[in-house]
C-alpha positions in Angstrom: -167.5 -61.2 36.0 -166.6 -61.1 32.0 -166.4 -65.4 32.6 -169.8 -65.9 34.3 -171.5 -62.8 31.7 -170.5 -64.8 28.8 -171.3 -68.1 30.4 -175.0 -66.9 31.1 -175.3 -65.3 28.0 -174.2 -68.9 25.9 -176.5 -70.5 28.4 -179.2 -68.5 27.2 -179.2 -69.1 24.0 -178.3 -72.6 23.7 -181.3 -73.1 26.1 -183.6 -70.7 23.2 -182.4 -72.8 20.4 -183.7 -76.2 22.4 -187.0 -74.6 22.8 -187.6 -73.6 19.7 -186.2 -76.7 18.0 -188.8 -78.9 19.4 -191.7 -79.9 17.1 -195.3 -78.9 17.3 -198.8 -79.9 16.0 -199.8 -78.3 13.0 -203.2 -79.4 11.5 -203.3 -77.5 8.6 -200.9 -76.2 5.8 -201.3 -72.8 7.1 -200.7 -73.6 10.7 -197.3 -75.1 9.3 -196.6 -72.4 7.4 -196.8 -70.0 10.4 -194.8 -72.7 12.4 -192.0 -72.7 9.8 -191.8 -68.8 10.1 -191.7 -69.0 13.7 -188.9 -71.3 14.0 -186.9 -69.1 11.5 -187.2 -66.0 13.3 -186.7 -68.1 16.6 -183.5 -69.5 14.9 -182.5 -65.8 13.7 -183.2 -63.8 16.9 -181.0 -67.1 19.1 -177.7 -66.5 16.4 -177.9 -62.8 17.1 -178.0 -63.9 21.3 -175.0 -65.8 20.6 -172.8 -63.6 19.2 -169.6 -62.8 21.0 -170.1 -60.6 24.1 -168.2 -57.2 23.1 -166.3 -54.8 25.3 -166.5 -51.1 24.8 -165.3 -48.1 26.7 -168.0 -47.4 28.8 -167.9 -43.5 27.2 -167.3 -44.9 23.9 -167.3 -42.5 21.2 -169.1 -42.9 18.0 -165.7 -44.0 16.4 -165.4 -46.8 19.1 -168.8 -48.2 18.5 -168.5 -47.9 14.6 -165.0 -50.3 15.1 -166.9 -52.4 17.4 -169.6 -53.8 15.4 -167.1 -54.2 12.4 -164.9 -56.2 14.7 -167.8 -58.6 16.3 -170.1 -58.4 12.9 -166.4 -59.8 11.0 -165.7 -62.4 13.4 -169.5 -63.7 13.6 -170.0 -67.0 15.1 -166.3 -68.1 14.3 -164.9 -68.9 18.1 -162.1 -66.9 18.8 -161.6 -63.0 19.2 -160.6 -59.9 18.0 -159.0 -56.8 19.8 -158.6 -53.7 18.0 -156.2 -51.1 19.4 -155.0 -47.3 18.8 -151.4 -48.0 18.6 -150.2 -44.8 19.0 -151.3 -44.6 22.5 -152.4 -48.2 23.5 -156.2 -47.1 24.1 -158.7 -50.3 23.2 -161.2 -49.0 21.2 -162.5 -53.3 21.1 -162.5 -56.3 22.6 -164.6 -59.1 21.4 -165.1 -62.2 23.2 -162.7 -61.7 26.3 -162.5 -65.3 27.2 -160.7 -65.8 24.1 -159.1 -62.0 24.1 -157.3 -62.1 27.3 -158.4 -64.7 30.1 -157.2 -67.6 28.3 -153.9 -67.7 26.3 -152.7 -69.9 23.0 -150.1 -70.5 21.0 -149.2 -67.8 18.8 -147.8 -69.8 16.3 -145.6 -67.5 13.4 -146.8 -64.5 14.8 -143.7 -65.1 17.2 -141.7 -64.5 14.2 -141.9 -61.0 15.0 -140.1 -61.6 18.3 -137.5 -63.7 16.2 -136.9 -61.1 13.4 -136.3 -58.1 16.3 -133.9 -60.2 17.8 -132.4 -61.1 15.3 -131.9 -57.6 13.7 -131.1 -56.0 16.8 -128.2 -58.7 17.9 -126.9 -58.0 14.8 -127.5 -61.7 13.3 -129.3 -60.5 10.3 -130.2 -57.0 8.1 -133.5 -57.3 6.4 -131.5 -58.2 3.4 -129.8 -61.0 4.9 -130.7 -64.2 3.2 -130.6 -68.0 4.6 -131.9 -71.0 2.2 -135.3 -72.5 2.3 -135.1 -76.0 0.7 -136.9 -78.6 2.3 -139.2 -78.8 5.5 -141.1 -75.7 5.1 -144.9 -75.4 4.9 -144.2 -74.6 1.6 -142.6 -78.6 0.5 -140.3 -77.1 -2.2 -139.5 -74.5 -0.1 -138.6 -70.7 -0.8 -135.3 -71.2 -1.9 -132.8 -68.2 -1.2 -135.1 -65.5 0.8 -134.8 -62.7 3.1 -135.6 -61.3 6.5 -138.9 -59.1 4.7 -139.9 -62.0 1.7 -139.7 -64.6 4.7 -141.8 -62.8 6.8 -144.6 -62.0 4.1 -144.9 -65.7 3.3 -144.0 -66.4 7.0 -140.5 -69.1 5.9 -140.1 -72.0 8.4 -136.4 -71.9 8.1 -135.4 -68.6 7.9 -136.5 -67.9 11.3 -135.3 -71.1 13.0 -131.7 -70.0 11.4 -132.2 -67.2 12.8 -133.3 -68.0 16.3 -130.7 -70.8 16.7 -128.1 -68.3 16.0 -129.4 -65.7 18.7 -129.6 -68.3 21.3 -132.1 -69.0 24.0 -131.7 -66.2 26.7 -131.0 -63.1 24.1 -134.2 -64.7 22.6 -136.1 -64.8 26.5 -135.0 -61.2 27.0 -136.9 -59.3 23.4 -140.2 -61.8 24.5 -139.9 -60.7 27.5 -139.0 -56.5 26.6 -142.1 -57.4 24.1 -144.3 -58.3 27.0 -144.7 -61.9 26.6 -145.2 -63.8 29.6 -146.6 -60.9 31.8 -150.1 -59.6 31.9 -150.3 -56.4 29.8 -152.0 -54.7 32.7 -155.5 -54.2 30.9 -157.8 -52.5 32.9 -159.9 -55.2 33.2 -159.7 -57.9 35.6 -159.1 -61.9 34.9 -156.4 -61.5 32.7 -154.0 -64.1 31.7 -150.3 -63.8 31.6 -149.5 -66.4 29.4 -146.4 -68.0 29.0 -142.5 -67.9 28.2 -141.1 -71.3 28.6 -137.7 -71.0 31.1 -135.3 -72.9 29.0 -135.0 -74.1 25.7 -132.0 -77.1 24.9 -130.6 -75.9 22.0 -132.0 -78.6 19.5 -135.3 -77.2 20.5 -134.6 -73.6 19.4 -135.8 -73.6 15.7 -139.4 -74.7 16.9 -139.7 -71.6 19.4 -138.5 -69.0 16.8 -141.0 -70.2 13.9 -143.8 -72.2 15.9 -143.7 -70.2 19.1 -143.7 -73.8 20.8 -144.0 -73.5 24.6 -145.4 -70.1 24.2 -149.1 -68.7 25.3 -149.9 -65.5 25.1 -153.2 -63.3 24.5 -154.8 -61.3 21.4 -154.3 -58.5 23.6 -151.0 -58.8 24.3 -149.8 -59.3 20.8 -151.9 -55.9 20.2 -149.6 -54.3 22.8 -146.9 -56.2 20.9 -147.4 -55.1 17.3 -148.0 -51.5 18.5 -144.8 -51.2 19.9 -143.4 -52.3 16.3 -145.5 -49.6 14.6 -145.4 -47.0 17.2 -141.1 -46.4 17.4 -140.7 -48.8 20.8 -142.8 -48.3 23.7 -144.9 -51.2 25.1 -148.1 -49.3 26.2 -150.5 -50.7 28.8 -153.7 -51.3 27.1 -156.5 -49.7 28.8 -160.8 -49.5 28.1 -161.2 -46.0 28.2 -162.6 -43.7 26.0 -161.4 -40.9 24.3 -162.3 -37.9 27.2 -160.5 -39.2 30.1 -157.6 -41.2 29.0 -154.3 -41.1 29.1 -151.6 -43.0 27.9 -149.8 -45.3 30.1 -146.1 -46.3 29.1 -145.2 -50.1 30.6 -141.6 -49.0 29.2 -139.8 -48.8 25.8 -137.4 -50.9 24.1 -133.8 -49.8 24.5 -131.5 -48.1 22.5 -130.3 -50.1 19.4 -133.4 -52.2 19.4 -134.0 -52.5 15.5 -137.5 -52.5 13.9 -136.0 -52.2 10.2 -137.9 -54.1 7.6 -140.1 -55.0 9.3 -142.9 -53.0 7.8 -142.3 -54.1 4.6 -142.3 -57.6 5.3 -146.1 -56.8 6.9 -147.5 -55.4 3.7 -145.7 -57.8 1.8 -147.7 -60.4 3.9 -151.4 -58.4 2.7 -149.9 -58.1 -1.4 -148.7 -61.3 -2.3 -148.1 -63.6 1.3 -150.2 -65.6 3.7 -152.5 -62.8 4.4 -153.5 -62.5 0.9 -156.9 -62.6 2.0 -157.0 -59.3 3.8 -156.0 -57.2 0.8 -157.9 -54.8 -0.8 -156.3 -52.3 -3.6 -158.7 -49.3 -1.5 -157.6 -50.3 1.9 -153.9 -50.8 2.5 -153.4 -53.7 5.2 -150.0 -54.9 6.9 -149.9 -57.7 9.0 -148.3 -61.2 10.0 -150.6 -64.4 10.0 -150.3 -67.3 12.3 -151.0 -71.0 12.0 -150.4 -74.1 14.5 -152.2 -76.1 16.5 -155.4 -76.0 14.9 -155.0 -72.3 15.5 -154.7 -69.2 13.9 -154.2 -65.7 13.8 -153.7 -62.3 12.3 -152.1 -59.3 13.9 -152.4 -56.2 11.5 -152.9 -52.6 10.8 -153.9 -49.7 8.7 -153.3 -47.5 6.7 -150.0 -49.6 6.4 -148.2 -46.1 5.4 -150.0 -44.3 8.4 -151.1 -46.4 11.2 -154.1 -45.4 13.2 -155.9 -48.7 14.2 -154.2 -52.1 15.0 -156.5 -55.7 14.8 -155.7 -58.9 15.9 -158.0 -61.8 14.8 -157.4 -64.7 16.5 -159.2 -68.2 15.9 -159.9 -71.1 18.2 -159.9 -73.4 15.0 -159.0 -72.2 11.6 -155.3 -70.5 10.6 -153.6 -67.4 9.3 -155.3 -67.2 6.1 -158.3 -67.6 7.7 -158.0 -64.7 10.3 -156.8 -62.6 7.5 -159.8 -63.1 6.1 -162.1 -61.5 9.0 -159.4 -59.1 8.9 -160.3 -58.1 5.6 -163.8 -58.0 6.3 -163.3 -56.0 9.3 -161.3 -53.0 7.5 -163.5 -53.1 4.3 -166.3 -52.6 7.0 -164.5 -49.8 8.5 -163.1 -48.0 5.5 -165.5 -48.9 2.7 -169.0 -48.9 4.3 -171.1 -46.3 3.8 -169.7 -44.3 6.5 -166.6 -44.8 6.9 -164.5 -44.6 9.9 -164.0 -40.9 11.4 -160.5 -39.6 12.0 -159.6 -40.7 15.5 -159.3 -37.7 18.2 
């Protein structure tokens, strides 16, 4: 139903913008005047039809429809989506643009560094102040030279991670995508959705691509929400559900098992916002964590705030763009919500 709603609805307006593009006889310089005006406004009114189709509870509160519009008015006409997510209890307060959201899935590029750094930490490979060298062969040329697990993830290093992930080996790898929901539907309360994809094997020589690039991955906006919130939230993978704030009730997928290690992770995020690849999303008055992702002619941003108290998780993804460019809505999306002239209310 979501498909054929947003199908109808791009339909419409591509069909509005035809038949107001076409040209018409003026005879006089006022009658062209008026004509001008009238395509304008035709113009205007057929952008606002084409904005994303957005998904609220369908007793959203005024706190879900304030984060709503932020979300949709931030990511514009930019194809993509963005979900935004208590992650305290896995209740979606957004979804814009489910066809991008969660019935099709993507690479998610060095967002999967996440998976990479919790496996790593947790099989006992690294400690956030383990450090590898970055020389050659990163995105950045010259490379980061001697780095750690929470400098690498704030400017998202190449070859820390594929050290790392060729050191924990495929399978203990498979197993913290798959505790991390990768390769499953979430469960949304909403039908269509994709379950991506975790690839079955991986030769060895292939490893450092899947821990930095996420290569044979797919997954959704909505499940990395789930994902990050389980980071931020002490372990549990919740099962995302539209539902607002008088009858829900949190439902617990499961939680990651005992010794699974989250440790630096945190700071690597805001070090990401302050001086990394999400640079663009920072704001001295509204304190932003996230990781960015960028492949494929893809990218992303999965983030929160307050970084020090999280109450609202965002992911921004983009059909064509990168990291620093979904940071960017990002920024525009918490600014919205935090700075505006009424800022957003204390969630219930």
């Amino acid at each position: 139903m979501l498909v054929s709603l947003f199908m109808r609805r791009a339909a419409a307006a591509a069909t509005f913008l035809c038949l107001c593009a076409g040209p018409a006889p003026a005879q006089t310089s006022g009658d062209r005047q008026r004509l001008q005006t009238q395509r304008s406004r035709s113009v205007t009114r057929a952008r606002v039809a084409a904005l994303p189709a957005l998904v609220l509870p369908p007793d959203a509160s005024g706190r879900d429809v304030l984060v709503g519009e932020a979300c949709r008015k931030g990511l514009g006409w930019t194809q993509g989506s963005v979900v935004a997510m208590d992650p305290r209890t896995g209740r979606l307060l957004a979804l814009v643009n489910p066809v991008h959201g969660m019935l099709n899935a993507y690479q998610p590029c060095s967002v999967f560094k996440i998976v990479t750094a919790i496996a790593g930490l947790s099989e006992g490979v690294i400690t956030p102040e383990t450090t590898f060298p970055c020389t050659k062969g990163c995105w950045s040329w010259p490379g980061h030279g001697a780095i750690d697990m929470r400098r690498a993830l704030a400017v998202s290093c190449n070859p820390y991670f594929q050290q790392v992930g060729e050191r924990v080996g495929f399978e203990k790898m498979q197993r913290y995508a798959q505790l991390l929901g990768l390769g499953t539907p979430s469960g949304i309360n909403l039908g269509g959705e994709s379950s991506g994809r975790f690839p079955g094997f991986v030769r060895p020589e292939g490893m450092a691509l899947l821990s930095s690039h996420a290569e044979g991955v797919k997954t959704t906006p909505v499940q990395i929400a789930a994902l990050l919130s389980a980071t931020l939230n002490g372990g549990i993978l919740y099962q995302p559900q539209v539902a607002g704030p008088s009858d829900f009730a949190p439902h617990e997928r499961w939680r990651l098992p005992e010794g699974t290690n989250l440790r630096g992770l945190a700071e690597g995020f805001l070090g990401a916002v302050n001086e990394g690849t999400a640079s663009a999303a920072f704001d001295p008055d509204v304190v932003v964590a996230g990781k960015t992702g960028s492949c494929s002619s893809v990218g992303w941003f999965a983030s929160y705030a307050p970084a020090d108290k999280p109450e609202i998780a965002i992911v921004v993804f983009m059909r064509y763009g990168n990291g620093h460019g979904a940071s960017a809505i990002a920024g525009r999306i918490y600014q919205e919500l935090y700075k505006g002239q009424a800022p957003l209310p204390a969630a219930p």
